[in-house]
DSSP file (Angstrom, degrees, kcal/mol; ACC not computed):
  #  RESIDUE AA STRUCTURE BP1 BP2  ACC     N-H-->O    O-->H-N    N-H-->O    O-->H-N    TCO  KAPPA ALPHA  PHI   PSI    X-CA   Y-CA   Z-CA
    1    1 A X              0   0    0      0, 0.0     2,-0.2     0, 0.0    29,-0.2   0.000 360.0 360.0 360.0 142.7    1.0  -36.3  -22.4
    2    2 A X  E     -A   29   0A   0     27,-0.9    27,-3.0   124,-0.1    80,-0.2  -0.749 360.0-141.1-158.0 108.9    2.9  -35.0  -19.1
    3    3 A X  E     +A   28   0A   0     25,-0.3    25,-0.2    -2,-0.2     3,-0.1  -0.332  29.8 171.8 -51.6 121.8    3.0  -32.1  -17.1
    4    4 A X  E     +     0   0A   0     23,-4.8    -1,-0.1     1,-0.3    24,-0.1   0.558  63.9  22.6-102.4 -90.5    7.0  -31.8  -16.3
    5    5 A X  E     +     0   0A   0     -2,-0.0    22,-1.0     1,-0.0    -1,-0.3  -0.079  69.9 176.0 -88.0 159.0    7.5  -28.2  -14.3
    6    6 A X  E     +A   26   0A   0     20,-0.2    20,-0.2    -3,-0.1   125,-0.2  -0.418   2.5 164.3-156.7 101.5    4.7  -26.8  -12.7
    7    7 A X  E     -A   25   0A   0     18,-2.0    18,-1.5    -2,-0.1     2,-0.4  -0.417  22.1-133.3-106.7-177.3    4.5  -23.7  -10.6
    8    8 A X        -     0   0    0     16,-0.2   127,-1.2   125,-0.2     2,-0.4  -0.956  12.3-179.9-134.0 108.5    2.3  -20.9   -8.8
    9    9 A X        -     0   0    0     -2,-0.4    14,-1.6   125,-0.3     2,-0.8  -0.937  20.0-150.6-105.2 139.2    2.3  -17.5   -8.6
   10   10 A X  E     +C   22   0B   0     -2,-0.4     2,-0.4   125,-0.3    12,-0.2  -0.852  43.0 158.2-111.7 112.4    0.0  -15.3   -6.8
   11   11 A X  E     -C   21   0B   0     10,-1.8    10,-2.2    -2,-0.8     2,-0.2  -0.981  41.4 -86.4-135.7 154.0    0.1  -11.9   -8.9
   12   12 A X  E     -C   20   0B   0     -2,-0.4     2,-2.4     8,-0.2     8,-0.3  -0.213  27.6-138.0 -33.0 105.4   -1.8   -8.6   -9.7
   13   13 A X    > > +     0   0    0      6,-3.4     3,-1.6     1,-0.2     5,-0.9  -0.369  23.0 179.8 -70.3  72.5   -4.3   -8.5  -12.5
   14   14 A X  T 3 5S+     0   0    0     -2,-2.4    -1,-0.2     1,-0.3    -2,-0.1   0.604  72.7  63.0 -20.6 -39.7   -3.4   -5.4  -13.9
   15   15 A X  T 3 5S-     0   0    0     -3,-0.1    -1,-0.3     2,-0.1    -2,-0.1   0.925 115.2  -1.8 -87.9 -24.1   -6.0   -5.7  -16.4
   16   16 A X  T < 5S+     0   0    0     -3,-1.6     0, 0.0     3,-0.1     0, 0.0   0.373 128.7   0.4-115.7-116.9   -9.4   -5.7  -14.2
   17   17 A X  T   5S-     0   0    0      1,-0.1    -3,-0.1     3,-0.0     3,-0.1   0.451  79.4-128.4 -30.4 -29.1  -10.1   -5.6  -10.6
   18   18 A X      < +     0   0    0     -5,-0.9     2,-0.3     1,-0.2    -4,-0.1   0.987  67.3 139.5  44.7  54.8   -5.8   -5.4   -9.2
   19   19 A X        -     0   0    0     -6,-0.2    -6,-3.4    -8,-0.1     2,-0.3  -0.783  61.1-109.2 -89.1 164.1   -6.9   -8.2   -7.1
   20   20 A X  E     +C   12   0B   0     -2,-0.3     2,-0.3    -8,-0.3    -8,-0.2  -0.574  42.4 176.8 -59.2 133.9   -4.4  -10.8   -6.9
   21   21 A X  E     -C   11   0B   0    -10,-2.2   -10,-1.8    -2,-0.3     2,-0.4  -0.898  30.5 -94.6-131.8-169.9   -4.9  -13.7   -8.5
   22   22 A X  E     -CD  10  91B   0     71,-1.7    69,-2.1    69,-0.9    71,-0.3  -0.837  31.6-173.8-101.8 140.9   -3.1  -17.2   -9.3
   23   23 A X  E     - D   0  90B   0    -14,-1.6    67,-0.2    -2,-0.4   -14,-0.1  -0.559   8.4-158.8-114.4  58.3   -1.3  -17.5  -12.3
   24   24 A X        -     0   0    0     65,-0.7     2,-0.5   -16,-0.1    65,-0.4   0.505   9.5-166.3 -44.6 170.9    0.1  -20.8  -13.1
   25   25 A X  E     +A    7   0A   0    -18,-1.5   -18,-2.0    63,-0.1     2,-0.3  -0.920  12.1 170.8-171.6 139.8    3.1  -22.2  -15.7
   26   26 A X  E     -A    6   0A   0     -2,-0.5    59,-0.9   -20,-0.2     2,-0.4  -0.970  21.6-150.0-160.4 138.2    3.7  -25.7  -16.7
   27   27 A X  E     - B   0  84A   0    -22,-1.0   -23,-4.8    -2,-0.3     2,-0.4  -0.838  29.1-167.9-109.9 126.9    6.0  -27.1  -19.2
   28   28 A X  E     -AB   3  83A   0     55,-2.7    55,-2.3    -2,-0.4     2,-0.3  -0.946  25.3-132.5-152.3-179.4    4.8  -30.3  -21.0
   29   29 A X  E     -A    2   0A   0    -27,-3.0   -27,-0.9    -2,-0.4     2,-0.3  -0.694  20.9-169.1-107.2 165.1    5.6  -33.2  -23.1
   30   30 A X  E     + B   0  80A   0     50,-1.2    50,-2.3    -2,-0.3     2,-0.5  -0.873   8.2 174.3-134.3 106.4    3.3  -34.2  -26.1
   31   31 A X  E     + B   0  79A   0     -2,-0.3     2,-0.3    48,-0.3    48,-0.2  -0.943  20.3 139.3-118.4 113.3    3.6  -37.4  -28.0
   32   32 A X  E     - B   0  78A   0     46,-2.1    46,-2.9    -2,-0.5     2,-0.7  -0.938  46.9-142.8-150.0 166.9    1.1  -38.2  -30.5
   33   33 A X  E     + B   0  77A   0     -2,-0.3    44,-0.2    44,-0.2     3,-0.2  -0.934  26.6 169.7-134.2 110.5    0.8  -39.6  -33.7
   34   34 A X    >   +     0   0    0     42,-0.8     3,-3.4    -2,-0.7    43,-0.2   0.649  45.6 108.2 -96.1 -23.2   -2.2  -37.5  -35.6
   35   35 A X  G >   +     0   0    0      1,-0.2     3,-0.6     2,-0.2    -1,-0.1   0.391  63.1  60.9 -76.9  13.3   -1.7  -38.8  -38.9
   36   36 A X  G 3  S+     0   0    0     -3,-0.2    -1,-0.2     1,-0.2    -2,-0.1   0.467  81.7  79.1-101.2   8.7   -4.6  -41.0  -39.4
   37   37 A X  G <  S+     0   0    0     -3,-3.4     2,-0.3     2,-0.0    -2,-0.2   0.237  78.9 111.0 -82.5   9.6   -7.2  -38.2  -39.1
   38   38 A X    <   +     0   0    0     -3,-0.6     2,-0.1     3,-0.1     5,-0.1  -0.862  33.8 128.4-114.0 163.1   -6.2  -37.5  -42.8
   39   39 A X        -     0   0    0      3,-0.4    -2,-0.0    -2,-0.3    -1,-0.0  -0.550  63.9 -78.6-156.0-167.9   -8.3  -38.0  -45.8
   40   40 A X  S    S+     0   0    0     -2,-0.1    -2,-0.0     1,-0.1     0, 0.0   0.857 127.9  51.7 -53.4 -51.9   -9.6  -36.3  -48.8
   41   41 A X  S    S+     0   0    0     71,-0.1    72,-5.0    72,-0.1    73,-0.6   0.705  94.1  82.2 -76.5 -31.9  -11.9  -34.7  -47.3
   42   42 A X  E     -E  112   0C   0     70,-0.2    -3,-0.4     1,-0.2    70,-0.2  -0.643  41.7-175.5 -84.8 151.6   -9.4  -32.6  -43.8
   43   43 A X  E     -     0   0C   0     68,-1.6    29,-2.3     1,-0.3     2,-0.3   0.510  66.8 -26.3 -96.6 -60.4   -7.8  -29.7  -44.9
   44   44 A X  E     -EF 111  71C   0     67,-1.0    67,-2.4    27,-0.2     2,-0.5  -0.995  59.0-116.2-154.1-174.1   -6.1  -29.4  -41.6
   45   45 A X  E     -E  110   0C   0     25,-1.3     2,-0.3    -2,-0.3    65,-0.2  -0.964  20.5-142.2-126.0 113.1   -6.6  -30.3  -38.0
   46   46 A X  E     -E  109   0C   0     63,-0.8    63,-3.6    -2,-0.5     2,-0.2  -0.649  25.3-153.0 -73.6 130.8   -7.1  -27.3  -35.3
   47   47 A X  E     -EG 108  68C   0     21,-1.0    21,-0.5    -2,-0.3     2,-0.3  -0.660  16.0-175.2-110.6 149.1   -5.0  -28.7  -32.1
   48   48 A X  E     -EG 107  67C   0     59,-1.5    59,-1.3    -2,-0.2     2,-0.4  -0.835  19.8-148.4-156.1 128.2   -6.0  -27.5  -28.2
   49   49 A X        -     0   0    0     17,-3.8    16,-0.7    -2,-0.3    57,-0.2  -0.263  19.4-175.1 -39.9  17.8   -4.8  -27.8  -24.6
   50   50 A X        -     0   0    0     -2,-0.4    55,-3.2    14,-0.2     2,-0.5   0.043  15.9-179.9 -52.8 129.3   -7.2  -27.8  -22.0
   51   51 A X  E     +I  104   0D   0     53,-0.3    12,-1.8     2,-0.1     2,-0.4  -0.993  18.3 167.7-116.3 128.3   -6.7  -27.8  -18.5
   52   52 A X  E     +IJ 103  62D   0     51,-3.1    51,-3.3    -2,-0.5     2,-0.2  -0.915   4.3 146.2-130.2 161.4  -10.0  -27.8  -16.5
   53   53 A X  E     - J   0  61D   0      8,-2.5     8,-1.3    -2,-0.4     2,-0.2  -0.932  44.9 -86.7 172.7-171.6  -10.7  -28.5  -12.5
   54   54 A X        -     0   0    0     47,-0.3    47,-0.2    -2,-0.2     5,-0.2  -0.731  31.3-173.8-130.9 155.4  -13.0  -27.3  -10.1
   55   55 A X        -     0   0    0      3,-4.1    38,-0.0    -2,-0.2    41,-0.0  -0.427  42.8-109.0-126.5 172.6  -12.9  -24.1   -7.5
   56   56 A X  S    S+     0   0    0     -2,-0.2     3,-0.0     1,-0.0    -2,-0.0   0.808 131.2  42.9  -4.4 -65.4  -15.4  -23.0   -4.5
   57   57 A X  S    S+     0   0    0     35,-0.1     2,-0.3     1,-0.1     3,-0.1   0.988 114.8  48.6 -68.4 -64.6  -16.1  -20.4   -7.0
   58   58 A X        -     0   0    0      1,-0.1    -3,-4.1    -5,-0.0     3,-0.2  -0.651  51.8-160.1 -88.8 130.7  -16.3  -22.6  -10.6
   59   59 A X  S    S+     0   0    0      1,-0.3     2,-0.3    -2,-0.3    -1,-0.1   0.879  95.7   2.6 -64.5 -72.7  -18.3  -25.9  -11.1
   60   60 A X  S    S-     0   0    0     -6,-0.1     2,-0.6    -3,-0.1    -1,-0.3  -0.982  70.2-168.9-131.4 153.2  -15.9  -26.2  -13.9
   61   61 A X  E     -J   53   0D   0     -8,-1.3    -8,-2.5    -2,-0.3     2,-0.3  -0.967   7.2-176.1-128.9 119.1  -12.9  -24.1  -15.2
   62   62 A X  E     -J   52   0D   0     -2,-0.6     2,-0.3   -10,-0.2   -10,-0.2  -0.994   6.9-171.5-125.7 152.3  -11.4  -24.7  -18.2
   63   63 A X        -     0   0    0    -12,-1.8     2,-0.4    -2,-0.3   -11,-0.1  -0.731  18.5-143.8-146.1  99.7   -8.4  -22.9  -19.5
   64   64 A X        +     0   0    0     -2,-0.3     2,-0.4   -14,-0.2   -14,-0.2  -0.344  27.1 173.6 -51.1 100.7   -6.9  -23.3  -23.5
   65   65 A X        -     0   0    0    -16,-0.7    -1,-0.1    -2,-0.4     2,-0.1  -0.748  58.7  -2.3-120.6  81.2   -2.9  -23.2  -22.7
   66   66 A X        -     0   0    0     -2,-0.4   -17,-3.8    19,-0.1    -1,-0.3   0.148  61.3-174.2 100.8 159.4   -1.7  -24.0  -26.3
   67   67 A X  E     -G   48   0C   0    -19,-0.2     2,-0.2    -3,-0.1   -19,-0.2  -0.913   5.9-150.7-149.0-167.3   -2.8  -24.8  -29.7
   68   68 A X  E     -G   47   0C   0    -21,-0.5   -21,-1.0    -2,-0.3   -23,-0.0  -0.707  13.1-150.5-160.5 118.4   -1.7  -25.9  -33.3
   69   69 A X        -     0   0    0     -2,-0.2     2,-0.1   -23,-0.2   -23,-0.1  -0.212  17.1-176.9 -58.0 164.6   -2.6  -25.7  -36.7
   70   70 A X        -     0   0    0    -27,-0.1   -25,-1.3   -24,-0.0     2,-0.1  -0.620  15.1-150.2-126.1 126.4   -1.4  -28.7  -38.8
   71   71 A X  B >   -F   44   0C   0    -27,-0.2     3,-2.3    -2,-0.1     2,-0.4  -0.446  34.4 -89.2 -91.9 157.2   -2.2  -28.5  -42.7
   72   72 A X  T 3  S+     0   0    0    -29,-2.3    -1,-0.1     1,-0.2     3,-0.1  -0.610 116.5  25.1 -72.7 131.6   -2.7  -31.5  -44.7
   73   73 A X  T 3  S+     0   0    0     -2,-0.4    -1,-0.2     1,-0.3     3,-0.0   0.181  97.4 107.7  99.2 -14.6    0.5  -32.8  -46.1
   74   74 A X  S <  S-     0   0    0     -3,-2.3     2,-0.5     1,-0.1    -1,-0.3  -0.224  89.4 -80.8 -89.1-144.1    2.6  -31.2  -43.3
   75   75 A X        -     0   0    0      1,-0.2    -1,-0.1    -3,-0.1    -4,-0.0  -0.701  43.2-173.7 -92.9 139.2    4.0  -33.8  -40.6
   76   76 A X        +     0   0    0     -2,-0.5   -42,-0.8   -41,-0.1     2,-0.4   0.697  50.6 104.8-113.1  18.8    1.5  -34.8  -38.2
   77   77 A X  E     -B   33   0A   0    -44,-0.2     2,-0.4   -43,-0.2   -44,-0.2  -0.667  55.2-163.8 -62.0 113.3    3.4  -36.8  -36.0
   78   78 A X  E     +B   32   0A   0    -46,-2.9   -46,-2.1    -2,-0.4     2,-0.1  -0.874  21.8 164.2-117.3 133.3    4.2  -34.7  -32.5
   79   79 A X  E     +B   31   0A   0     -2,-0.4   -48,-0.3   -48,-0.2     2,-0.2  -0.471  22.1 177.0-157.5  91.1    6.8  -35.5  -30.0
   80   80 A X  E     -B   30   0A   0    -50,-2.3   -50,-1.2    -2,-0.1     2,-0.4  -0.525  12.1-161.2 -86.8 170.1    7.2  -32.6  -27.9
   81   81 A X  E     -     0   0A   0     -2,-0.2   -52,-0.1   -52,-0.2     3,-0.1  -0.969  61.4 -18.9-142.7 169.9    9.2  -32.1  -25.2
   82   82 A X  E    S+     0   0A   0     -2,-0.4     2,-0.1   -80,-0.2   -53,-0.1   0.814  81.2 172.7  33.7  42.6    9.3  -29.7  -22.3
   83   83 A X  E     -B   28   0A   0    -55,-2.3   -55,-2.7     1,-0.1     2,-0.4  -0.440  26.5-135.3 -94.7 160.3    7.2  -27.3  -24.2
   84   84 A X  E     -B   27   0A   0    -57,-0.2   -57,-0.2    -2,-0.1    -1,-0.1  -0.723  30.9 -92.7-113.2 143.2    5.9  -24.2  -22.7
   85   85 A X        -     0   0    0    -59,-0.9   -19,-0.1    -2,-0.4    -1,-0.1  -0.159  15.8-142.2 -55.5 156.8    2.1  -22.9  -23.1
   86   86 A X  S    S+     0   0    0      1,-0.2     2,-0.3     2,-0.1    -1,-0.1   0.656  78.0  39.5 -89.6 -40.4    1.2  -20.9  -25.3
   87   87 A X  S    S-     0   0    0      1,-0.0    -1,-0.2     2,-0.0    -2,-0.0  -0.989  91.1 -87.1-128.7 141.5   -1.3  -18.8  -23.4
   88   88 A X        -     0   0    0     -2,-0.3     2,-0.4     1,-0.1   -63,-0.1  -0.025  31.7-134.5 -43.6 149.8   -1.4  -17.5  -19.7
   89   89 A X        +     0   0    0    -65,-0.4   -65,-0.7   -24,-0.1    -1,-0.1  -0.775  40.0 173.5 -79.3  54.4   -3.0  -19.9  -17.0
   90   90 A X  E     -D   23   0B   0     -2,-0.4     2,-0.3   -67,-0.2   -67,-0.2  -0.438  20.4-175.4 -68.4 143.6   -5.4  -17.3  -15.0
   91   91 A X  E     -D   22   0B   0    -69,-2.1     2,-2.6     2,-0.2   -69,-0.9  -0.913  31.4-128.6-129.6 166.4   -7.7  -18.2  -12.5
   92   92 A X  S    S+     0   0    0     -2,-0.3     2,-0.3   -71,-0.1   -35,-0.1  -0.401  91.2   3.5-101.9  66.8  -10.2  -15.2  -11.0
   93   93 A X  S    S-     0   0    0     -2,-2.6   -71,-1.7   -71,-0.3    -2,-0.2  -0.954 110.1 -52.6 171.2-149.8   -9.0  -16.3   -7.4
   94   94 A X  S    S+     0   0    0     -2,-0.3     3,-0.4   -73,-0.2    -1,-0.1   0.001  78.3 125.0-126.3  38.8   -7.0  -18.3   -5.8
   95   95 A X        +     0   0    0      1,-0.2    -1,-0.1   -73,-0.1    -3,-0.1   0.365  63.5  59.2 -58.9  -8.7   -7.8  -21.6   -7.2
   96   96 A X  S >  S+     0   0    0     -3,-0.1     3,-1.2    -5,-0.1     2,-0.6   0.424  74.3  97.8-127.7 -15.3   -4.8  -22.9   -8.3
   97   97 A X  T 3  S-     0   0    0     -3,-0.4    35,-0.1     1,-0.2     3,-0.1  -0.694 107.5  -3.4 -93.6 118.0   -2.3  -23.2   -5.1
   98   98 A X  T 3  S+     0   0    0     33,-0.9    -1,-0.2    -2,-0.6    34,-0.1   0.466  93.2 158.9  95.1   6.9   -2.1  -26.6   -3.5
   99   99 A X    <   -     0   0    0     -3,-1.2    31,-2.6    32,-0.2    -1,-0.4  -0.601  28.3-157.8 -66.3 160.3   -5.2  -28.1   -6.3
  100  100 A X        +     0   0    0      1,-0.3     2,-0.4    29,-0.2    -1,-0.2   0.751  69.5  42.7-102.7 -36.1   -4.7  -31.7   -6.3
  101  101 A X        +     0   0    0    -47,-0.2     2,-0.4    26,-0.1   -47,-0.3  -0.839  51.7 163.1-136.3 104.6   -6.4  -32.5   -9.6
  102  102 A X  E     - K   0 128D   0     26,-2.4    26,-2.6    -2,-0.4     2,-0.3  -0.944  29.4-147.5 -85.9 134.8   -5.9  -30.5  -12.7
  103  103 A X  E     -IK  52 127D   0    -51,-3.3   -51,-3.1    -2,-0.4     2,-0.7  -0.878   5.5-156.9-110.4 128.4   -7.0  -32.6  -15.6
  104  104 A X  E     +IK  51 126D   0     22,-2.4    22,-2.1    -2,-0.3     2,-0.4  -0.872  18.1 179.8 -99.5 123.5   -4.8  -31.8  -19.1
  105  105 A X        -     0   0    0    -55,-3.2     2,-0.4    -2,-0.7    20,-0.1  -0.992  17.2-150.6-118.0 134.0   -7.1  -33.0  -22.1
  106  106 A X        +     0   0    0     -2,-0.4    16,-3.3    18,-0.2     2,-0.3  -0.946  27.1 172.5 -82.0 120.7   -5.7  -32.6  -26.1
  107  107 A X  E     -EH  48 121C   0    -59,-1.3   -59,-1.5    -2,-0.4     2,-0.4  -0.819  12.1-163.3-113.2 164.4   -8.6  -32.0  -28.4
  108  108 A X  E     -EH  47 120C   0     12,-2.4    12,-1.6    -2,-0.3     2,-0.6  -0.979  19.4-129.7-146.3 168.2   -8.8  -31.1  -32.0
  109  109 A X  E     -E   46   0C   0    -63,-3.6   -63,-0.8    -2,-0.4    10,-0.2  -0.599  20.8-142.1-107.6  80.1  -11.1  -29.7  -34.7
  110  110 A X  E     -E   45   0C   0     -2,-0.6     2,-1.2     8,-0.4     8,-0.3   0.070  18.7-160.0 -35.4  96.6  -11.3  -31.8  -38.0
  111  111 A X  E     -E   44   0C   0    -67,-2.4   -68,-1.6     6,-0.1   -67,-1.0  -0.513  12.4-173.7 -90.0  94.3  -11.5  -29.1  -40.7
  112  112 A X  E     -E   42   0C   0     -2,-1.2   -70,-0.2     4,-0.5     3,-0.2   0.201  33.6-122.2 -68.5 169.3  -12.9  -30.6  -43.7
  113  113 A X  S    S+     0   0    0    -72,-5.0     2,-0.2     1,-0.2    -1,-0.1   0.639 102.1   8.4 -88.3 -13.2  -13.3  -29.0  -47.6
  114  114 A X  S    S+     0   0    0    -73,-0.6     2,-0.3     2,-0.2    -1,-0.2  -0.577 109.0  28.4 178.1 113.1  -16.9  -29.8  -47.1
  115  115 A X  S    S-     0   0    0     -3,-0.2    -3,-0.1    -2,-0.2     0, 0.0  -0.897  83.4  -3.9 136.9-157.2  -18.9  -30.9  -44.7
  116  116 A X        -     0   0    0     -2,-0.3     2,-0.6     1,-0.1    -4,-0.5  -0.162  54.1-124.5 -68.5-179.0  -19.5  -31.0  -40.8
  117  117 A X        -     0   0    0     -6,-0.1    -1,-0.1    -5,-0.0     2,-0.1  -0.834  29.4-159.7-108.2  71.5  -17.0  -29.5  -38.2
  118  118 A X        -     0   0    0     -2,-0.6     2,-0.5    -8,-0.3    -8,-0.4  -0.420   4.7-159.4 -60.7 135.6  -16.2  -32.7  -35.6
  119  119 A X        -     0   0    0    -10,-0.2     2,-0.5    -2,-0.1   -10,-0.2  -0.798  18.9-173.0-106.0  79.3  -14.8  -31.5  -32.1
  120  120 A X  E     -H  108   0C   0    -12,-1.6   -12,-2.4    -2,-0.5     2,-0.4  -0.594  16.3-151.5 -95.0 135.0  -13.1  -34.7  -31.1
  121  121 A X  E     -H  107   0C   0     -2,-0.5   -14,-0.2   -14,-0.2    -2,-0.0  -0.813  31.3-115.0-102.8 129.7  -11.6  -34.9  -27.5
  122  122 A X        -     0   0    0    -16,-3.3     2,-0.3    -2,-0.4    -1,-0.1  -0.060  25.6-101.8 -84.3-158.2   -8.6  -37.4  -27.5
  123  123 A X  S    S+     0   0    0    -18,-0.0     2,-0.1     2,-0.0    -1,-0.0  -0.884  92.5  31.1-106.3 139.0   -8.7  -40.7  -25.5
  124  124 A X        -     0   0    0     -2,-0.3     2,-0.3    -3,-0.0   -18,-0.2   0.027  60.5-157.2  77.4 156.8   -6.5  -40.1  -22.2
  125  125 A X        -     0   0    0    -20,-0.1     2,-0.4    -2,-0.1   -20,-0.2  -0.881  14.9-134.5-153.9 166.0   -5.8  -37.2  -20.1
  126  126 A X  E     -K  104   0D   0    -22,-2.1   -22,-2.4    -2,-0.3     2,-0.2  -0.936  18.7-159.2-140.0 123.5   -3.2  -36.6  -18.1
  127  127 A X  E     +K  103   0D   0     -2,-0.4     2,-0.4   -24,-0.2   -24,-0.2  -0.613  19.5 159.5 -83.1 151.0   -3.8  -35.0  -14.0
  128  128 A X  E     -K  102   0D   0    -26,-2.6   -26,-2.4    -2,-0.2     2,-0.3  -0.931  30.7-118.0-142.0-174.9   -1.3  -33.3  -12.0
  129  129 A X        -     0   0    0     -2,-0.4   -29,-0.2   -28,-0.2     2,-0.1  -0.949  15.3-124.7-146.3 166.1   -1.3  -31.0   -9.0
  130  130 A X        -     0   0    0    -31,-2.6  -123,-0.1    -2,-0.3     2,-0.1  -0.419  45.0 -97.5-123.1 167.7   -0.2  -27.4   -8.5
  131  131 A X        -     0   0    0   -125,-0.2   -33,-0.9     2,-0.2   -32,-0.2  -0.330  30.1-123.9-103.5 177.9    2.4  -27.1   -5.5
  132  132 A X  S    S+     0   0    0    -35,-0.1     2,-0.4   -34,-0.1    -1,-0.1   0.344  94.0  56.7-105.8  23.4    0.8  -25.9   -2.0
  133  133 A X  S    S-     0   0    0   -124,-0.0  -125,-0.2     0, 0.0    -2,-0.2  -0.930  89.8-117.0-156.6 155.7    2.9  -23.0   -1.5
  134  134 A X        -     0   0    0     -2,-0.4     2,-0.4     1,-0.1  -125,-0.3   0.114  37.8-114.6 -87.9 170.0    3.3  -19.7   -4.3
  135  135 A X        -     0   0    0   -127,-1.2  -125,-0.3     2,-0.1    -1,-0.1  -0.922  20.3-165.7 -79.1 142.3    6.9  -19.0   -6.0
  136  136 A X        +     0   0    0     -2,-0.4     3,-0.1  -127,-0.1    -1,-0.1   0.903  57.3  91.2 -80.1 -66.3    9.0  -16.4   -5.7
  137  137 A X  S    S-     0   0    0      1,-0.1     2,-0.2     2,-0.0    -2,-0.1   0.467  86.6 -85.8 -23.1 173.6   11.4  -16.9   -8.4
  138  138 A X              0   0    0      1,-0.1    -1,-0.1     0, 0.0    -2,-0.1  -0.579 360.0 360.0 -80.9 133.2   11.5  -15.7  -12.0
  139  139 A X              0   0    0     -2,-0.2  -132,-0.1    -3,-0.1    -1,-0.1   0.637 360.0 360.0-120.5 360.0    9.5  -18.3  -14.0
């Protein structure tokens, strides 16, 4: 996993407050090879993004910026690249210009035909840091 672009923009939240906040966007790659979490037993495996780090305000922030279904039988072998989130990158501030360490974690959900519901976090992460001054540009 690898954070390639990564920017900052400091814009309105139209939906609550019209404070400004930061809005991040990051393009990344994903290479993984999922297909030995199937069995009899998955039906399919719920895929998630997480980027979490820490603010003034937040002990911890976390923020879900893609996910993926995969059914049993389709391929589960991933090798994206330069892929774009799926979901906005808010934070309720200005946490995110000039942080040093956002941490990117891939988790998934084993969905079985019967039995428990494992939340397994995979082994690695990947950090990067957000740039210290806002963009103008079109992103």
């Amino acid at each position: 996993m690898n954070a390639v672009k990564v920017v900052v923009k400091n814009v309105p939240d139209y939906g609550a407050s019209r404070e400004r906040n930061d809005l991040g966007f990051l393009t990344f790659d994903l290479k993984t090879d999922l297909s030995h979490l199937f069995n009899w037993n998955v039906k399919q495996l719920f895929l998630y993004l997480t980027a979490e780090y820490v603010t003034p305000n937040n002990e911890l922030n976390q923020v879900v910026l893609w996910d993926k279904i995969i059914l049993r039988g389709e391929n589960a072998v991933l090798d994206f690249k330069n892929m774009n989130t799926k979901y906005y990158f808010w934070d309720d501030g200005n946490g995110l210009k000039g942080h040093q360490n956002v941490t990117l974690t891939l988790s998934w959900n084993i969905i079985p035909n019967a039995g428990l519901l494992p939340n397994i976090q995979a082994i690695g992460q990947h950090s990067f840091k957000f740039p210290t001054e806002y963009t103008q540009t079109r992103v």
